[in-house]
N, CA, C and O of each residue as an XYZ file, in Angstrom:
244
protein
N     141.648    122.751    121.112
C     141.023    121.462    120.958
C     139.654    121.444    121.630
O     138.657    121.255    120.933
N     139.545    121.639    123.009
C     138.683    122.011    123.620
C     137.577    123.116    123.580
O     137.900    124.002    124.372
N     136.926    123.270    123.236
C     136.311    125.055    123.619
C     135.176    125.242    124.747
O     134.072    124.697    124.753
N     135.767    126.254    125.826
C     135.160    126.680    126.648
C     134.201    126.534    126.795
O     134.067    126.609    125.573
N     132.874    126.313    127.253
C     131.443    126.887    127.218
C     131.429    128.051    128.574
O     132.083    127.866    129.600
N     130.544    129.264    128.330
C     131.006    130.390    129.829
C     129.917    129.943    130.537
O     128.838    129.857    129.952
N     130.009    129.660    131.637
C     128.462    129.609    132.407
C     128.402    131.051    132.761
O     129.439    131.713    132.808
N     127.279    131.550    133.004
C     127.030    132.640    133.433
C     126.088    132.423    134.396
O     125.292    131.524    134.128
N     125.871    133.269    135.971
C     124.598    132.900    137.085
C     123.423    133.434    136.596
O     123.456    134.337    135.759
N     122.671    133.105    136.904
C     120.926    132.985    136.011
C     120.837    134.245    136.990
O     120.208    135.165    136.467
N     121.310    134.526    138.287
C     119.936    135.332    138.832
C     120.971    137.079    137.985
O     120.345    137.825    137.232
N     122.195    137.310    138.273
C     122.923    138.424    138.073
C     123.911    138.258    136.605
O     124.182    139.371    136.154
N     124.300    137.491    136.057
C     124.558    137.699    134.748
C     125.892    137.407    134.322
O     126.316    137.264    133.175
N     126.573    137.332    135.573
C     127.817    137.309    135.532
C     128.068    136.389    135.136
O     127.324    135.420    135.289
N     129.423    136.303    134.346
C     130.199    134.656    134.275
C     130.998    134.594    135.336
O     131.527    135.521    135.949
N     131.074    133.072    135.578
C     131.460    132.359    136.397
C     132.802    131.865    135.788
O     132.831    131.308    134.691
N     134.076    132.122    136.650
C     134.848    131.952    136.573
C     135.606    130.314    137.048
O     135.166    129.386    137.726
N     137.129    130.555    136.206
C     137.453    128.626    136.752
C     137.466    128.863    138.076
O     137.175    129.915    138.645
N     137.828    127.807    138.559
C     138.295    127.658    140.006
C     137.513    129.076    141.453
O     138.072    129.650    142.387
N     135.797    129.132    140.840
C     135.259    129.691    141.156
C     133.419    128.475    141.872
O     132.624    127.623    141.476
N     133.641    129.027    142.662
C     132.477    128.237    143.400
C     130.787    128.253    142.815
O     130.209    129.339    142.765
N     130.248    127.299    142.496
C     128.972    127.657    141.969
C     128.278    126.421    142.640
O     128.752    125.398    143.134
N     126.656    126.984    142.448
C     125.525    126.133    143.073
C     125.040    125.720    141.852
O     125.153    126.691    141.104
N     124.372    124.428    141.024
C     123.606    124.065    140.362
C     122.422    123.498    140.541
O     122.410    123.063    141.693
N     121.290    123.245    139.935
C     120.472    122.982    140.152
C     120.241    121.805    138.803
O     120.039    122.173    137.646
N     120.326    120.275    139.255
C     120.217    119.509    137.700
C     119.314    118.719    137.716
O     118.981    118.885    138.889
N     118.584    117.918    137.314
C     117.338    116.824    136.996
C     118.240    115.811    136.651
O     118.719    115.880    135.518
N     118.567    114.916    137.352
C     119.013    113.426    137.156
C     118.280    112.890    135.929
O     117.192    112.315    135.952
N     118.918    113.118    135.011
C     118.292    112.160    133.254
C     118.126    110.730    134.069
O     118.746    110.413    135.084
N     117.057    109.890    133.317
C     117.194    108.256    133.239
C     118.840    108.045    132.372
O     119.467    108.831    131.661
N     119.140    106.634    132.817
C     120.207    106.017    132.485
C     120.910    106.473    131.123
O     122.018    106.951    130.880
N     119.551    106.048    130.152
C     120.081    105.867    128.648
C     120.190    107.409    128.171
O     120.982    107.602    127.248
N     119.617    108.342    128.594
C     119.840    109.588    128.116
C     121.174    110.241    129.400
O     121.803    111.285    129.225
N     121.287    109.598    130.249
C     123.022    110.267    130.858
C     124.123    111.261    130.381
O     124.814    110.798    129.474
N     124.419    112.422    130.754
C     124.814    113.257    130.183
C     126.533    112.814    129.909
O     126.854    112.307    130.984
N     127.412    112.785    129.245
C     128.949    112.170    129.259
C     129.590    113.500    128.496
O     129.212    113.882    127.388
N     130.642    114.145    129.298
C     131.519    114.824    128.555
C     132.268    115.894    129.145
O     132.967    115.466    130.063
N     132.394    117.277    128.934
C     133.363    117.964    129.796
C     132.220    118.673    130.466
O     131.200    118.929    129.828
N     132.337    118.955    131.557
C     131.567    119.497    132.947
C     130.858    120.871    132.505
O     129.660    120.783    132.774
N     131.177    122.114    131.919
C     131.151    123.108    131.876
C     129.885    122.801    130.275
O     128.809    123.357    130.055
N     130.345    122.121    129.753
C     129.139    122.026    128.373
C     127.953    120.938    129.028
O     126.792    121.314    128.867
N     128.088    120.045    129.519
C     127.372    119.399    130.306
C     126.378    120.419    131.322
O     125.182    120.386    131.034
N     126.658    121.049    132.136
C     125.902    122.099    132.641
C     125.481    123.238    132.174
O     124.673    124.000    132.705
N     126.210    123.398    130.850
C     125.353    124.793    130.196
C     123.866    123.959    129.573
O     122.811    124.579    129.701
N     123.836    122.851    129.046
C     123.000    122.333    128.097
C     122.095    121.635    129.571
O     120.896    121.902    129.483
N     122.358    121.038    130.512
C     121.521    120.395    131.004
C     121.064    121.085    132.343
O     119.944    120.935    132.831
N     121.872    121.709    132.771
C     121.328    122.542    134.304
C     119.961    123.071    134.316
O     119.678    123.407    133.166
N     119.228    123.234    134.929
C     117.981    124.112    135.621
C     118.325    125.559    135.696
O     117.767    126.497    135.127
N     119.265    125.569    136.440
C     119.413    126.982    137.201
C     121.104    126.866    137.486
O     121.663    125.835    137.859
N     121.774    128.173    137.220
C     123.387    128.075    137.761
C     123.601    129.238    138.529
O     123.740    130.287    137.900
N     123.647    129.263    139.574
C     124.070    130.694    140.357
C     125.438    130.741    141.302
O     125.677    130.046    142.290
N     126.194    131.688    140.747
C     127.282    132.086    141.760
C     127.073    132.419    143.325
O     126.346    133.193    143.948
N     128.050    131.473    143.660
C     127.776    131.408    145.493
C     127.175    132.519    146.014
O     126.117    132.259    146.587
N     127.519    133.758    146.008
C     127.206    135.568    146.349
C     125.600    135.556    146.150
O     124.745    135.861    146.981
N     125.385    135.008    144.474
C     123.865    134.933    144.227
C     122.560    134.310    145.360
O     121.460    134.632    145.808
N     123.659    133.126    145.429
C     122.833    131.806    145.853
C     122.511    132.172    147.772
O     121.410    132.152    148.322
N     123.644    132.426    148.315
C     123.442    132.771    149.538
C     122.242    133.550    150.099
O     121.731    133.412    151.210
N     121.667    134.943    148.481
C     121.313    135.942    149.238
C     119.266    135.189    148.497
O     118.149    135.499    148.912
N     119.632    134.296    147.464
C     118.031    133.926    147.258
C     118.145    132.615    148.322
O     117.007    132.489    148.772
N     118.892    131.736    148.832
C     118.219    130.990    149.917
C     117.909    131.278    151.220
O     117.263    130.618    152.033
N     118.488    132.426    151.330
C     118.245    133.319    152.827
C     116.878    133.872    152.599
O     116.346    134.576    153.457
């Protein structure tokens, strides 16, 4: 019924797994354009940037 969308981390390539920790990076839309729906298609289409924790640790250091 559902179908997946995979996120994958922008900096290493990998997909990101469920019940797996990730950093996003999103631009708050105005009101009327508000994103509504399942989390994982919502952040493939609207995110900036998606990086797996491992990623994220070693570019904010």
């Amino acid at each position: 019924m559902f179908k997946r969308k995979n996120l994958e981390c922008d900096n290493c390539k990998r997909e990101i797994q469920p019940n797996e920790e990730l950093v996003v990076h999103l631009t708050l839309p105005e009101t009327k354009k508000m994103p509504v729906g399942v989390l994982d298609k919502i952040l493939k289409k609207h995110a900036n940037e998606i990086y797996c924790k491992r990623c994220f640790k070693i570019i904010s250091s």
